[in-house]
N, C-alpha and C positions, 0 to 999 in steps of 0.2 A: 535525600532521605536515606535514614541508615536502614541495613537489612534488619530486621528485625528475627526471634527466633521462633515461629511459630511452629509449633511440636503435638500438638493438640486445636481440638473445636476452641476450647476457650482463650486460647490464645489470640484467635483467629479473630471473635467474635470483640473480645478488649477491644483489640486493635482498630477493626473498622468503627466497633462504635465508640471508640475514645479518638477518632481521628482528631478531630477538631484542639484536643487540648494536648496530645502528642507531636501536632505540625502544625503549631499555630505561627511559627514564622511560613509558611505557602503559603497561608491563606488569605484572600483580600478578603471575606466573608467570612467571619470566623463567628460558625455555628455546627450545632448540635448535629448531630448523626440522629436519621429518622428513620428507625428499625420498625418492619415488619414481618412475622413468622406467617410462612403461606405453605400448606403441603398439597402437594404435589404426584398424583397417583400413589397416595401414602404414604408421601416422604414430605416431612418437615424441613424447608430451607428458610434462612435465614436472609431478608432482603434490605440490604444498608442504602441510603440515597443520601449524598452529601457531595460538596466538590473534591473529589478527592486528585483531579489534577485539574490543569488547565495552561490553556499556552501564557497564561501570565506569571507561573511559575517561574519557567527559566526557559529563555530563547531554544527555542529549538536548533538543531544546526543545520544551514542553508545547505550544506549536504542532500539534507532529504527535498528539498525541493523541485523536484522533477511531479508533475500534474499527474495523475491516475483518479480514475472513477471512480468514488465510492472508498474512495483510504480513510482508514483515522489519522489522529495526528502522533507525533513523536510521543506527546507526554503519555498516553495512555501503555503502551509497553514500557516505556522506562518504570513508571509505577511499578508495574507485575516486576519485572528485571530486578528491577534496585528490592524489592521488598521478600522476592523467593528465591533468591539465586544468588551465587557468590562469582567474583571472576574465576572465571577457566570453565564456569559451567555450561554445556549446550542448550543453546535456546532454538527452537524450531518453530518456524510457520508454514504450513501446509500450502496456504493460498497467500501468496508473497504481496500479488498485483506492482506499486513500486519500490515494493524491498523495505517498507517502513520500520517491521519491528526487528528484523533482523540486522540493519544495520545501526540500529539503536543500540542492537546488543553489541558489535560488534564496538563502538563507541563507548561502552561500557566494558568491553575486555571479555566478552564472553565468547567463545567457538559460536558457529551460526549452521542453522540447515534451514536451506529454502526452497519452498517448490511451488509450480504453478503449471498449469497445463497450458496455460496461454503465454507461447514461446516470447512475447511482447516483454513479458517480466522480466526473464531472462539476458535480453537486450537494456534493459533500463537501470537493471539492478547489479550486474556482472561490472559493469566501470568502475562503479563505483564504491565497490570491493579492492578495485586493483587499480589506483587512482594515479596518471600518468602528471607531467611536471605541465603546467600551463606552456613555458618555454615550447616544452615539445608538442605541444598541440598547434600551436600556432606556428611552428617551422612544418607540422606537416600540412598545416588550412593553404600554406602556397603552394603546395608542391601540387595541391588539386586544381586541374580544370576548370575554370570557370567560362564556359560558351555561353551565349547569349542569343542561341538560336534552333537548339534542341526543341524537340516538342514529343508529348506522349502518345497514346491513344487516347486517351482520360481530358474529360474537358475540365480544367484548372482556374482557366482563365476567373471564375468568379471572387476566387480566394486569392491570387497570387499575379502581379505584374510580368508581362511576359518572357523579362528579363530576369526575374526570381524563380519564377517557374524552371529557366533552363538553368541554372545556378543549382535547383534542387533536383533536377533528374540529372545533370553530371555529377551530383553526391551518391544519388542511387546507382546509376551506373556505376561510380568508382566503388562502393561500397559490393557489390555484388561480384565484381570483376576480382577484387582484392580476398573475398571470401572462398568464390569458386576457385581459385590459384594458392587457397593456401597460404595466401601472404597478410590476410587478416591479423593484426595485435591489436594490443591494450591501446594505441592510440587511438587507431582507426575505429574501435569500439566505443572508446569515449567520445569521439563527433557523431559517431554515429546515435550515438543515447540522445545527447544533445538536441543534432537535428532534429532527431523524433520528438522531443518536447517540444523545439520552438516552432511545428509546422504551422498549426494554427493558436490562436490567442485572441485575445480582446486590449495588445497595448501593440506599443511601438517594436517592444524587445522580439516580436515573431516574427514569422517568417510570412504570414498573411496578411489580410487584410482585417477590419474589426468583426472577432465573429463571438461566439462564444465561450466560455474560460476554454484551457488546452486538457481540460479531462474531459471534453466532447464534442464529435466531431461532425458537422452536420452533414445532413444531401447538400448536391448542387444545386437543387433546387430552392432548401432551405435558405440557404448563399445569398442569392439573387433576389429573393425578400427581405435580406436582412439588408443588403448592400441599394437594395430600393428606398427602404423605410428611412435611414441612412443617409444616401443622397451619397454614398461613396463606391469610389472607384478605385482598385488595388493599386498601390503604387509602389516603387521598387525599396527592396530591399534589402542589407549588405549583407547575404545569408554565413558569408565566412567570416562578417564583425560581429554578426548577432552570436554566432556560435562562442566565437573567444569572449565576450560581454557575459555569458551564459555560464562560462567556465568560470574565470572569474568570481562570479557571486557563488557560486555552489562552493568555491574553495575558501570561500572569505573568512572564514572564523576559524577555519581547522589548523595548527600550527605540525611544526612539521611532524613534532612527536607522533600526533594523531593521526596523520598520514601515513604514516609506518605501522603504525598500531594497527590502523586497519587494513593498511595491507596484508601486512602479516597473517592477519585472524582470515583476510580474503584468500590468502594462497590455500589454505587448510578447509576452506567453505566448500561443503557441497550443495549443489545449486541443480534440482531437478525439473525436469519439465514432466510428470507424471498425471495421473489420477490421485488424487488426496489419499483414497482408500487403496493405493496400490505403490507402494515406497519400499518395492524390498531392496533398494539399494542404502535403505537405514537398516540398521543392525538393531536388534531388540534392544528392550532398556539401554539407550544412549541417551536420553533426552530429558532434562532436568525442568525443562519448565518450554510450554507449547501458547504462543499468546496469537492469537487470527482471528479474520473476521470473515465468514464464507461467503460464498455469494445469495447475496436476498433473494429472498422470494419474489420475482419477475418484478422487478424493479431499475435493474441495473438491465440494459443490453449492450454488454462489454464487446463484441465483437461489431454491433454498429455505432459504439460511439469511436470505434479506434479502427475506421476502414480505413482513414488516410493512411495512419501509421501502419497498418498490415501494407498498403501500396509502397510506400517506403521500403520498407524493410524485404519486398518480396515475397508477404506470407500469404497464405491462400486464407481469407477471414469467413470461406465458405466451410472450410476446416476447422477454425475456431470456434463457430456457428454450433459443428456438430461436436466438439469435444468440450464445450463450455457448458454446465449446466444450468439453465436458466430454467426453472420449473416453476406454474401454475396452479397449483394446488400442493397444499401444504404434508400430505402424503407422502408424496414422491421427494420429496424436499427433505422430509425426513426420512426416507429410508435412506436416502445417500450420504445425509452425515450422518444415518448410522452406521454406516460400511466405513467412513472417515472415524468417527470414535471408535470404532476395532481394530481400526492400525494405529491410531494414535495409543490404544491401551496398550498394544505390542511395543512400541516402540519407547513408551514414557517412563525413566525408570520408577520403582521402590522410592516413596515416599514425593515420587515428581508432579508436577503440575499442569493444565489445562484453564489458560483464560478464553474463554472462548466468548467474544464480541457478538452479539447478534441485534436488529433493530426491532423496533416497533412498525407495526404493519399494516394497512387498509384501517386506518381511523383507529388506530388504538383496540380492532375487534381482534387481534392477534398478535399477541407476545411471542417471539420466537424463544424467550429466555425459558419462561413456562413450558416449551416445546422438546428443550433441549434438555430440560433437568432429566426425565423420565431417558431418554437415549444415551445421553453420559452414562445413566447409571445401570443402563441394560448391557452396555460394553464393558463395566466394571468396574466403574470409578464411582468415587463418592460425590456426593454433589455437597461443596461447601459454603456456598454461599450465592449469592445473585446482588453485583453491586450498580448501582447505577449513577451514575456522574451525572449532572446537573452542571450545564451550559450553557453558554451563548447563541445566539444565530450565529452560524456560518453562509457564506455567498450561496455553498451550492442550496443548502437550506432553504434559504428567499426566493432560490430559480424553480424549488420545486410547490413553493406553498408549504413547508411546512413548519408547524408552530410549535417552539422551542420544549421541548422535556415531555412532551405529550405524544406529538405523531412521528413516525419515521427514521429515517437513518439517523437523524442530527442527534439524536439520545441515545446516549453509550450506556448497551444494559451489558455487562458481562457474567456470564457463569461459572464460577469457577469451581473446579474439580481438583482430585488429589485421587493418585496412586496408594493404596495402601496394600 
């Protein structure tokens, strides 16, 4: 998609609703844009619904394939990216979770800032900014320990053979050993991403037994019902083949150019672990276009779907608990992205952008788009539009019941805002 020059409302307004006969090579569907104007505590938005991406556009790159809770996919920021932003411009996401649209940009040649208060992201997403030679991963996977007779505190045995079990707490071990000493790099950081993806799964390529997808991660108790129903019992593992297997595909489509390229844009990347509404390590107007998706309305419980991976990694996830905002009423939900739209106004330059993703909620009785148009515009931005993509099921979709473009996360509403 070329950038287009959008300078005005009516630019704006052509564009989405001439989507269809402007990108008629994306489209497998190629239909009308179905506009409706809805105001909004007195403010008239414009609401576009058509496909305006989808992952049959163009492959994603297996780069971004690392599992996280509740992500969109690639094509949704590359849209926002390719359509308001030129290379060299900064692109930021407040709420990173696995680095989706920042390293989209950075695949697109844009500078990147990313932030998350859940230290996990940081770990997932820091690799693969600074992407190490596969050779050198795998001259470091022998150099580690593999005992066969380790054991934790933590009872494992439901997920894991008890000879993959001790395989992954000498990666914990080495991995914390190497951190507290200082002697932590970019390799030891990329197995360590790794591991964390492949702990648990529902195929061969994990490090467990069959549980469910690797964006969540159940009790032990859960385990032992699923491993009953099942009729299976963990069996071992090659956790230092599965790791280079893992490497591998994530590299597979990137050439080397791209490798470079995004190293590059990674050496320059600042990468925070913050409060969203607390970034003064960004500098005012630096930021050309801001594309995220925050966290839902008690929907998502990010710190008990990723308990394993906090044990991994060493993190206390009763700490994530209390710095992750997970709120029950729509209130409170909105005062704190309105503390998040006050530093995104601070930091967004003159004439720059806010796509901000939000879903549909408890039966369609609560549009968070609707929610956020009035709080965009109380921070200071304009509210340009409300577009809404029209989709497929996805898996996690089906694991939660919900039914396509109607209820829930599966439908991409974004609002989008402008600096003037």
């Amino acid at each position: 998609m070329r950038r287009m020059n959008i300078s005005n409302d009516n630019d704006l307004d052509s564009y989405f609703k001439n989507f269809y006969l402007l990108n008629q090579t994306l489209l497998f569907d190629k239909k009308e844009t179905s506009v409706e104007k809805i105001c909004i505590n007195g403010t008239e938005v414009s609401k576009y619904i058509n496909e305006y991406w989808t992952s049959g556009q163009r492959q994603a790159s297996a780069i971004h394939e690392i599992s996280y809770r509740a992500c969109f996919k690639a094509e949704l920021p590359r849209f926002f990216i390719n359509l308001l932003t030129r290379e060299g411009d900064t692109v930021y996401d407040p709420f990173i979770g696995r680095g989706t649209t920042i390293i989209e940009a950075a695949l697109l040649m844009r500078q990147i800032i990313g932030n998350d208060i859940n230290p996990l992201s940081k770990i997932l997403v820091y690799p693969r900014l600074n992407i190490c030679k596969t050779a050198d991963v795998e001259k470091r996977l022998n150099k580690i320990p593999r005992p066969h007779d380790l054991e934790t505190n933590i009872d494992l045995s439901m997920f894991y053979h008890k000879k993959t079990a001790s395989e992954i707490i000498a990666l914990k071990d080495y991995f914390e050993e190497r951190k507290q000493s200082g002697k932590e790099d970019v390799i030891d950081k990329w197995i360590r991403m790794v591991a964390t993806n492949r702990l648990t799964g529902h195929s061969p390529g994990f490090f467990s037994v069959y549980t469910l997808p690797p964006n969540q991660a159940v009790t032990q108790e859960s385990q032992e019902k699923i491993n009953i129903k099942r009729n299976q019992i963990p069996e071992y593992r090659d956790t230092h083949r599965l790791i280079l297997n893992k490497t591998i595909s994530l590299l597979s489509d990137l050439t080397i150019e791209q490798i470079n390229q995004i190293n590059s844009i990674g050496r320059k990347a600042l990468l925070l672990t913050n409060e969203s509404r607390n970034t003064k390590e960004i500098e005012s107007e630096r930021v050309n276009l801001t594309v995220t998706s925050p966290p839902f309305l008690d929907i998502v419980q990010y710190s008990q779907d990723n308990w394993l991976r906090c044990w991994f990694n060493s993190i206390d996830v009763n700490e994530i608990s209390k710095n992750i905002t997970i709120v029950k009423d729509i209130n409170t939900w909105s005062s704190f992205i309105g503390d998040t739209f006050k530093e995104l106004f601070r930091i967004t330059k003159r004439n720059g952008w806010v796509a901000f993703e939000v879903g549909e909620l408890r039966k369609g009785t609560i549009k968070l788009d609707e929610f956020v148009v009035p709080i965009g515009i109380k921070a200071g931005f304009k509210a340009k539009a409300i577009i809404i993509n029209e989709q497929k099921f996805t898996k996690t979709s089906n694991i939660w019941g919900i039914k396509n473009n109607k209820f829930g996360t599966n439908s991409n509403r974004i609002v989008l805002f402008r600096k003037e």
